[in-house]
C-alpha positions as CSV (number, residue, x, y, z in Angstrom):
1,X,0.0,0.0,0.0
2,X,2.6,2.6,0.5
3,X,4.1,1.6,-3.0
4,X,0.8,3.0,-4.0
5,X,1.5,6.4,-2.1
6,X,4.7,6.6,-3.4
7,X,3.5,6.1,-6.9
8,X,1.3,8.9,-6.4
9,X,2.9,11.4,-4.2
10,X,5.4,10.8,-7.3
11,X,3.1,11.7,-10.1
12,X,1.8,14.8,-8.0
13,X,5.4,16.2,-7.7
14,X,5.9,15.7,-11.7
15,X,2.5,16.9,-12.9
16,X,3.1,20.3,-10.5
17,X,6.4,20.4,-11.8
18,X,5.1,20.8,-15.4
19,X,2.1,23.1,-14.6
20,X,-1.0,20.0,-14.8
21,X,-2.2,21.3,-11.5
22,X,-5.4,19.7,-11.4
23,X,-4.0,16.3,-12.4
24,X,-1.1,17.3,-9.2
25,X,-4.3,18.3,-6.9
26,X,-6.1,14.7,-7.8
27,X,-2.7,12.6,-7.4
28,X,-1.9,14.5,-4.0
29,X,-5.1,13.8,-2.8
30,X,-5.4,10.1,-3.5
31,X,-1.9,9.5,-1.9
32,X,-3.0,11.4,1.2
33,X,-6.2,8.9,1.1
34,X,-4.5,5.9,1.0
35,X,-1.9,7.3,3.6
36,X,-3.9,7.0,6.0
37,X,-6.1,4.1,5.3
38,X,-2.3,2.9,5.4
39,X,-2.1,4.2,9.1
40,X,-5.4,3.2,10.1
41,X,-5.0,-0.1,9.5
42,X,-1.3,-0.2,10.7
43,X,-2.3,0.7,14.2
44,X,-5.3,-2.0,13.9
45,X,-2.9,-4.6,13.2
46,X,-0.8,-3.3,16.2
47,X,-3.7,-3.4,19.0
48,X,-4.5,-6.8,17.4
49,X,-1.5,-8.1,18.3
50,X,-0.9,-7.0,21.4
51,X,-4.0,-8.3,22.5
52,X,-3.5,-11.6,21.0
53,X,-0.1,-11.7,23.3
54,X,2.2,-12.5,20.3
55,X,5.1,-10.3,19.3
56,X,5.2,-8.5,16.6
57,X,7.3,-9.8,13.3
């Protein structure tokens, strides 16, 4: 999931390097989306765990 945010933070920096600002706007947006679904369910995954009693990997 974060190659996702990569690929678009990525396309945002090139398309407002060459003046597409609305594509830029779009592309910024979407990686700041799945950012923090990325987060989200990050720290779900951590709580899990802990409750489960297992380390993490």
């Amino acid at each position: 999931m974060i190659a996702w945010v990569l690929t678009f933070l990525v396309v945002a920096i090139i398309a407002g390097l060459l003046g597409f600002t609305g594509i830029a706007g779009a592309a910024a947006e979407i990686a700041q989306i799945i950012f923090f679904v990325f987060i989200v369910l990050f720290l779900i995954s951590a709580v899990v765990s802990a409750f489960r009693g297992r380390p993490p990997v």
